[in-house]
C-alpha positions as CSV (number, residue, x, y, z in Angstrom):
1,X,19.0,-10.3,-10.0
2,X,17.3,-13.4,-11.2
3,X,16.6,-15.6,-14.9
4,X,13.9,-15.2,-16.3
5,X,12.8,-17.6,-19.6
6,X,14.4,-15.5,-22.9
7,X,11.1,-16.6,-24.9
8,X,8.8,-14.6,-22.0
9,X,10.8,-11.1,-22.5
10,X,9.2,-8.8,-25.1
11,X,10.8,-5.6,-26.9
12,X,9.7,-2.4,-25.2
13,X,8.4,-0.6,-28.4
14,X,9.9,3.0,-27.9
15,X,13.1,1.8,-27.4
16,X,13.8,0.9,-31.0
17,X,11.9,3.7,-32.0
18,X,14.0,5.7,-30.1
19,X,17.7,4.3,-31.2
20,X,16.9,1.1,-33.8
21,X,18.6,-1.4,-34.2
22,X,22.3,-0.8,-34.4
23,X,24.7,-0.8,-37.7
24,X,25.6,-4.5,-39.0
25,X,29.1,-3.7,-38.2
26,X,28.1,-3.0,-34.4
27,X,25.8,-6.3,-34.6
28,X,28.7,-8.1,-36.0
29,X,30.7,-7.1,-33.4
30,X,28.5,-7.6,-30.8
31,X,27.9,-10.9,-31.8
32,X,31.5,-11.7,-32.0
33,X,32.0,-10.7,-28.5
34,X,29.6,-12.3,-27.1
35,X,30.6,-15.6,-28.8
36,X,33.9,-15.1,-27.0
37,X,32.8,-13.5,-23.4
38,X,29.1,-14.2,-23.0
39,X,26.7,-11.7,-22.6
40,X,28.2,-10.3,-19.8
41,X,25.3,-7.7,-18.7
42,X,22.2,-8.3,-17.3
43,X,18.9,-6.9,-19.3
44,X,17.2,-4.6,-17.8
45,X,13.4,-5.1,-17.3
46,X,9.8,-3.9,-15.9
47,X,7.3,-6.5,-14.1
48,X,5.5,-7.4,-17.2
49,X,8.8,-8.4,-19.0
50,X,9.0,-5.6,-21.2
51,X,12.6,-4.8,-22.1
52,X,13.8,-1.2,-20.7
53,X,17.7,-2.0,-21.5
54,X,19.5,-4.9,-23.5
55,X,17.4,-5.5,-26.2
56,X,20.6,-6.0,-28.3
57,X,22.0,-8.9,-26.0
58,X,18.3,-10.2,-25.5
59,X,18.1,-10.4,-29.8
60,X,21.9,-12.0,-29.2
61,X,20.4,-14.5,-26.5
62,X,18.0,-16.2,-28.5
63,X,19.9,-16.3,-31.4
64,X,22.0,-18.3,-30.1
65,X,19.4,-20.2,-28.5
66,X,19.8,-19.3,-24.4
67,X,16.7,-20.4,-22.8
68,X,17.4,-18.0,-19.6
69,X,18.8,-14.8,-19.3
70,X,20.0,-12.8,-16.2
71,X,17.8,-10.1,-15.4
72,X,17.4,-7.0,-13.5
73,X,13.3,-6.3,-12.5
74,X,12.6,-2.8,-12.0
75,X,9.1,-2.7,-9.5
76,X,8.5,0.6,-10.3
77,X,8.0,0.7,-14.1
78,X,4.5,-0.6,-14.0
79,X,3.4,3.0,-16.1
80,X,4.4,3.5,-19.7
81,X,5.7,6.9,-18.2
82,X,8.3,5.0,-15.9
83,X,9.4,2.4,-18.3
84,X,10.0,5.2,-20.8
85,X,12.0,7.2,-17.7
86,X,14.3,4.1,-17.0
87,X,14.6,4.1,-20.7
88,X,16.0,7.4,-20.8
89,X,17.7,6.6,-17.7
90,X,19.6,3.6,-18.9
91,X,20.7,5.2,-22.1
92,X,22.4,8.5,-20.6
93,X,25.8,6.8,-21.3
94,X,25.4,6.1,-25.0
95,X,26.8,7.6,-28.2
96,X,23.7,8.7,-29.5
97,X,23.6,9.9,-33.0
98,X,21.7,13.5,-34.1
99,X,18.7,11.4,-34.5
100,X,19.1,9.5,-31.3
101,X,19.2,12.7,-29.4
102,X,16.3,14.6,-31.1
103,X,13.9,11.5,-30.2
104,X,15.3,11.5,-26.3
105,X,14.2,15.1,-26.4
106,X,11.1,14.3,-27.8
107,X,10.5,12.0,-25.6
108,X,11.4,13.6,-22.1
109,X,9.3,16.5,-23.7
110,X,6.6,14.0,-23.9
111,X,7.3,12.8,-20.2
112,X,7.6,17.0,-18.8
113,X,4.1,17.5,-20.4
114,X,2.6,14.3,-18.7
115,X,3.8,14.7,-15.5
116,X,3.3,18.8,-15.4
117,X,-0.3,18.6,-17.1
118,X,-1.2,16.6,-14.5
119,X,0.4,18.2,-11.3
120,X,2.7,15.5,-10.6
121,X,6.4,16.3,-9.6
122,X,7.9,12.7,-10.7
123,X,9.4,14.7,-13.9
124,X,11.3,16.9,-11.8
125,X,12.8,14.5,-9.7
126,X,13.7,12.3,-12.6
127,X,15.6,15.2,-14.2
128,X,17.3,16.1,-10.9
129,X,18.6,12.3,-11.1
130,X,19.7,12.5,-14.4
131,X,21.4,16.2,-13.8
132,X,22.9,14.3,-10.8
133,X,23.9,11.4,-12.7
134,X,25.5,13.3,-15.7
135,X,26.7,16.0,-13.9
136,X,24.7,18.8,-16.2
137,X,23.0,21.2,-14.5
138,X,19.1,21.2,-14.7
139,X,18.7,24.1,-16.5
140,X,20.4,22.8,-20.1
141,X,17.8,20.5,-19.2
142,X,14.6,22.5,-19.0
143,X,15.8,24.4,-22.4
144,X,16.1,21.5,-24.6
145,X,12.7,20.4,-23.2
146,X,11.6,24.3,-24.2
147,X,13.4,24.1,-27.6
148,X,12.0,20.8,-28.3
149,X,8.9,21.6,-27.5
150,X,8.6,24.5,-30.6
151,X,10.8,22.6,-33.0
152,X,7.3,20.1,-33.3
């Protein structure tokens, strides 16, 4: 982990896309924990300080006017295919909503035809990580990828 300057971080676009910006009551709350605790977690980012996790406590950071923030660099995220995987990756915990889940399928769709189209097996790997990691087998996997794919 190191600090990097809160002013030099930028949003990574999909992210929001992907799950916006929170309800004002989760803001609020946020905010009112981390006025009593400090943002406890660092953000998560790629070498070109583009956010992959903690854009929420990066908003709360300079808000409240911290000049450094704790990060996490991930090396490998130097594609808009890994930054978007990490995404995905760092989010597997949350309470998504409907929407929320219909744009992560949407978007490891996205990732399956990338890395398939062009004979690269990084897809499969990431969604034996994520199996691993969740504990759901790869095939519920593969069919929401599938079902995804003709819902568009």
């Amino acid at each position: 982990m190191e600090y990097r300057n809160t002013l030099d971080l930028k949003p990574f676009k999909v992210n929001e896309l992907m799950y916006g910006e929170g309800t004002e009551e989760f803001l609020d709350a946020f905010s009112l924990d981390v006025g009593e605790k400090g943002i406890l977690s660092p953000i998560h980012i790629a070498p070109d300080n583009e956010i992959l996790g903690g854009h929420t406590r990066w908003k709360e950071a300079i808000k409240r006017g911290i000049k450094q923030e704790q990060v996490i660099v991930h090396p490998e995220a130097t594609t808009f295919e890994k930054k978007l995987e990490l995404v995905l990756s760092l989010n597997l915990a949350r309470h998504k909503t409907n929407t929320e889940l219909g744009q992560e399928g949407r978007a490891r769709r996205d990732l399956y035809k990338r890395y398939y189209e062009n004979g690269n097996n990084d897809y499969k790997n990431y969604l034996e990580k994520a199996c691993k990691h969740t504990g759901i087998s790869i095939s519920p996997f593969k069919r929401m990828v599938v079902v995804t794919d003709k819902l568009i």
